[in-house]
ChimeraX commands (.cxc) that place a marker at each C-alpha (Angstrom):
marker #1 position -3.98,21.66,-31.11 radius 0.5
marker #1 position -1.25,18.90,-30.60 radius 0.5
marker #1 position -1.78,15.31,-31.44 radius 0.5
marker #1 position -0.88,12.25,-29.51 radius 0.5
marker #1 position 1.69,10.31,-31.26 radius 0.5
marker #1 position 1.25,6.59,-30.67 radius 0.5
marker #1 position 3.98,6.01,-28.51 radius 0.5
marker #1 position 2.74,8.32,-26.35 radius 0.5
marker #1 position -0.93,7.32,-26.80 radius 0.5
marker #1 position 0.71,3.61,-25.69 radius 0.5
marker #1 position 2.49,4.90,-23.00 radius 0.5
marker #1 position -0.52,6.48,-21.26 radius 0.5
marker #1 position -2.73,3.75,-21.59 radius 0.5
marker #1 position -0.25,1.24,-19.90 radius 0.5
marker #1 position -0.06,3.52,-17.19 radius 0.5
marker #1 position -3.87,3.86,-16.77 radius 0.5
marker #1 position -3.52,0.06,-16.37 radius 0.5
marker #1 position -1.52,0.71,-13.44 radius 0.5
marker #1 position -4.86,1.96,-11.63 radius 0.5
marker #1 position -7.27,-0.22,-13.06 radius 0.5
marker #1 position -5.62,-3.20,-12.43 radius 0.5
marker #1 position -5.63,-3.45,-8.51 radius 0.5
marker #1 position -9.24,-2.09,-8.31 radius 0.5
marker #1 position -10.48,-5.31,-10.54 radius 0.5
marker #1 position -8.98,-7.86,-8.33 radius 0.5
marker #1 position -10.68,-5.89,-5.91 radius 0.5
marker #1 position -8.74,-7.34,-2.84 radius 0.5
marker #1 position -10.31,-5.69,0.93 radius 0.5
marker #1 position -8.46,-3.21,2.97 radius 0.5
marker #1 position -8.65,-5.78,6.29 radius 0.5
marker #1 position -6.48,-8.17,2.90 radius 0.5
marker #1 position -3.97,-5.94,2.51 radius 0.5
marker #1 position -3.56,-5.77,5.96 radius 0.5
marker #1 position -3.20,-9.21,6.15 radius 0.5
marker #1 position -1.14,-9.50,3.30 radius 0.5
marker #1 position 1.81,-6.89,4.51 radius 0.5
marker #1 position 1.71,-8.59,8.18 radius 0.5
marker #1 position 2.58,-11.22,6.38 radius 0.5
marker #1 position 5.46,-9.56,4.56 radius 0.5
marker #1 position 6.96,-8.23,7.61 radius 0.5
marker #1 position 6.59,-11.41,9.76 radius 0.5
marker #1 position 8.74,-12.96,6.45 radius 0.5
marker #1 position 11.34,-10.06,6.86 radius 0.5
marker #1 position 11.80,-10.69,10.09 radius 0.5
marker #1 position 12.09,-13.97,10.00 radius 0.5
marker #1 position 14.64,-14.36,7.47 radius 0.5
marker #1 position 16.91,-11.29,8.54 radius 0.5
marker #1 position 15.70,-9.02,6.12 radius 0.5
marker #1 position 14.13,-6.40,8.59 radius 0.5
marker #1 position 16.52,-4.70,11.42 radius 0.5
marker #1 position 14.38,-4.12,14.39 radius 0.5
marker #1 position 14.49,-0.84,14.08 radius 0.5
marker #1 position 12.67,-0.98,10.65 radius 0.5
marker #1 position 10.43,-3.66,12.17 radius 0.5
marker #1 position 9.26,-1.15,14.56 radius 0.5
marker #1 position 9.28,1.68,11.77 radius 0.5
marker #1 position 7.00,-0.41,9.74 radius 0.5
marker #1 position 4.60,-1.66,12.70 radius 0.5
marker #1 position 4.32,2.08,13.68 radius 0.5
marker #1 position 3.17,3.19,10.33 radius 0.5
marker #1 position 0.49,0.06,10.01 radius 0.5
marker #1 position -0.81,1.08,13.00 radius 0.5
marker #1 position -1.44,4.72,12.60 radius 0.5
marker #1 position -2.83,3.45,9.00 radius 0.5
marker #1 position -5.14,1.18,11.40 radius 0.5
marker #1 position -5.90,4.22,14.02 radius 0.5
marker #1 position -6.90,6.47,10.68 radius 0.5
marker #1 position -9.13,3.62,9.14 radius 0.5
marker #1 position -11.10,3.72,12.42 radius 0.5
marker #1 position -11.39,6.97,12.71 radius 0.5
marker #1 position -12.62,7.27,9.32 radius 0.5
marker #1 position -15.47,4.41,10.11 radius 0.5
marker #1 position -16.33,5.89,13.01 radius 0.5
marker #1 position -16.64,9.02,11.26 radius 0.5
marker #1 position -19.29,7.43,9.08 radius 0.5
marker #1 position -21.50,5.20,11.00 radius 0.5
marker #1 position -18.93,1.86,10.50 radius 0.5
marker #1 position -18.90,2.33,7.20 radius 0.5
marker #1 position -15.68,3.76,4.48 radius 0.5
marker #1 position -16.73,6.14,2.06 radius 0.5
marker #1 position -15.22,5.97,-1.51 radius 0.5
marker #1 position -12.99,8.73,-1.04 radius 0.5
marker #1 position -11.90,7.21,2.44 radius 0.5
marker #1 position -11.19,3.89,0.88 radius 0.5
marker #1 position -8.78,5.36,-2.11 radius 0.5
marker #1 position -7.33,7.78,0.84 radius 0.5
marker #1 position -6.31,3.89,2.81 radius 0.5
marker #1 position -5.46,2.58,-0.69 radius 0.5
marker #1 position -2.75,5.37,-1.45 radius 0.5
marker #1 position -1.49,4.93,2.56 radius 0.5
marker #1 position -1.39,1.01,1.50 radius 0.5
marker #1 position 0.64,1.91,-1.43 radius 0.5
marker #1 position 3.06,4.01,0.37 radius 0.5
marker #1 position 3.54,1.44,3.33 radius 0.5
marker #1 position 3.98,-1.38,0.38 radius 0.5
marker #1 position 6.85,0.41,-1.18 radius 0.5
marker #1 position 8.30,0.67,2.44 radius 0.5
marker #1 position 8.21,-2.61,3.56 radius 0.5
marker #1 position 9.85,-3.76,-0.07 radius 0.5
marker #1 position 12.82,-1.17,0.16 radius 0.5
marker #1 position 13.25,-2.46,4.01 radius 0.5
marker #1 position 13.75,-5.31,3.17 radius 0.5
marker #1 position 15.75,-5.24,0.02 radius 0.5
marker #1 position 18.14,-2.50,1.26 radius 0.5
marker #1 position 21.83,-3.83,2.41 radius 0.5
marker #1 position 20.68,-3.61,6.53 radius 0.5
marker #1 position 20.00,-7.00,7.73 radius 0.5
marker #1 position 19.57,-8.02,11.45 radius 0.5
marker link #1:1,2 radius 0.2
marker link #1:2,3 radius 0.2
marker link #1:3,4 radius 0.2
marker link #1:4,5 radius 0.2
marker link #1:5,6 radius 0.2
marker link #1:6,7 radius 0.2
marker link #1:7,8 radius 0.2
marker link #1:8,9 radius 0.2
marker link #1:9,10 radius 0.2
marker link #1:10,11 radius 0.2
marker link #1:11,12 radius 0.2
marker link #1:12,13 radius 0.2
marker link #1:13,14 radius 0.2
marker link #1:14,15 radius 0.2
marker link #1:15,16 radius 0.2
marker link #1:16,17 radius 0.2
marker link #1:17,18 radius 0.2
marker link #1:18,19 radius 0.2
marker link #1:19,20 radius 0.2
marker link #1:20,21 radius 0.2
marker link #1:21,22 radius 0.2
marker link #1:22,23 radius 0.2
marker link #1:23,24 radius 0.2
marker link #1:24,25 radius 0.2
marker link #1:25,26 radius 0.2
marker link #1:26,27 radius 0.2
marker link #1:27,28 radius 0.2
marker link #1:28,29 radius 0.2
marker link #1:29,30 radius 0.2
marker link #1:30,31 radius 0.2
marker link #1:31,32 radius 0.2
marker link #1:32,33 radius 0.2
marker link #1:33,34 radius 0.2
marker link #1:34,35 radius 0.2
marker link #1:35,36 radius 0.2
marker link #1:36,37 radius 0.2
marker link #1:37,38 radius 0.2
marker link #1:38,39 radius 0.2
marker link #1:39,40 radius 0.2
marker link #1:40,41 radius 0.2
marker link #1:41,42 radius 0.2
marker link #1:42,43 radius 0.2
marker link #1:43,44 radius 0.2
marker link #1:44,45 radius 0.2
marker link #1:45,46 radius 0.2
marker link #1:46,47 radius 0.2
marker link #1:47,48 radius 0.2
marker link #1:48,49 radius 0.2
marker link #1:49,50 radius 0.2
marker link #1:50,51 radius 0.2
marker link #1:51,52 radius 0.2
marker link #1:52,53 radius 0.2
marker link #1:53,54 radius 0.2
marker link #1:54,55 radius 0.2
marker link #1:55,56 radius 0.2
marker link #1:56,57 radius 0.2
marker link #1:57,58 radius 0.2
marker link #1:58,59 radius 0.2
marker link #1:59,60 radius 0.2
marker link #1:60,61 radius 0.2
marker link #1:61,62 radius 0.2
marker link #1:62,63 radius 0.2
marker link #1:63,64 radius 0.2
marker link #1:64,65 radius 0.2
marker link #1:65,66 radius 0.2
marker link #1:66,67 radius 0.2
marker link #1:67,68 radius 0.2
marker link #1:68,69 radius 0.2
marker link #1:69,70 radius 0.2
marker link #1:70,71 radius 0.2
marker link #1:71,72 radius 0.2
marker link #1:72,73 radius 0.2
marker link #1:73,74 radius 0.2
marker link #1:74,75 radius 0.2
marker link #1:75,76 radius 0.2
marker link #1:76,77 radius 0.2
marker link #1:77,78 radius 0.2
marker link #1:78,79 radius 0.2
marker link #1:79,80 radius 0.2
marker link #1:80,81 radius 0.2
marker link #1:81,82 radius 0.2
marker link #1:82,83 radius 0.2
marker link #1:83,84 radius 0.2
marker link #1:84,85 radius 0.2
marker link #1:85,86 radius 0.2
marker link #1:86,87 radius 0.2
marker link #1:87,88 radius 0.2
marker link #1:88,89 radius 0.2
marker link #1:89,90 radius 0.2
marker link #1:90,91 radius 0.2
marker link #1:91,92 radius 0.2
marker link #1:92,93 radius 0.2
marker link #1:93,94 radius 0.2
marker link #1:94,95 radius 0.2
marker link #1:95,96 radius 0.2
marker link #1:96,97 radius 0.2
marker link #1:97,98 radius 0.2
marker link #1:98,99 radius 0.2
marker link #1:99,100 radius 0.2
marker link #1:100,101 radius 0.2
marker link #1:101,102 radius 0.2
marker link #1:102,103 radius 0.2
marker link #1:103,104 radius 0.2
marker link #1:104,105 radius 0.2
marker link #1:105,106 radius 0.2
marker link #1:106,107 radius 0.2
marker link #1:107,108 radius 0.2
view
């Protein structure tokens, strides 16, 4: 049976923090919806975003959108757990995306 060393044992419980962290601040889907808007309405407005990522970026909010209606309507208005960490993960992804949009060396 192998041990944990500490650095290891350290190692796995910062990452664990990674998950836990968001979840207690407990900020709404229709928030971080809001929230990345926001941070492509920025992009665009100071030259970060190229239209063409603009429209990349809009695209994939909206089919995030169409899926978290489908989802409600799939269960009476309401998200199940499992369909809000399946939005969470697609907010994730689309979070990364926007950032490396608008920090890559493409401006408008």
């Amino acid at each position: 049976m192998r041990t944990m060393t500490m650095g290891r044992a350290i190692i796995l419980s910062a990452a664990s923090l990674l998950f836990v962290i968001p979840a207690a601040f407990g900020q709404t889907i229709n928030q971080r919806k809001v929230d990345q808007q926001d941070r492509i309405a920025q992009g665009v407005q100071s030259g970060q975003l190229t239209a063409g990522e603009t429209r990349n970026l809009e695209g994939k909010e909206a089919g995030l959108n169409h899926e978290e209606h489908a989802m409600r309507a799939a269960d009476n208005g309401h998200l199940t757990a499992g369909d809000r960490a399946v939005l969470n993960h697609q907010q994730n992804r689309l979070s990364r995306n926007i950032y490396a949009d608008k920090h890559n060396a493409r401006v408008r």
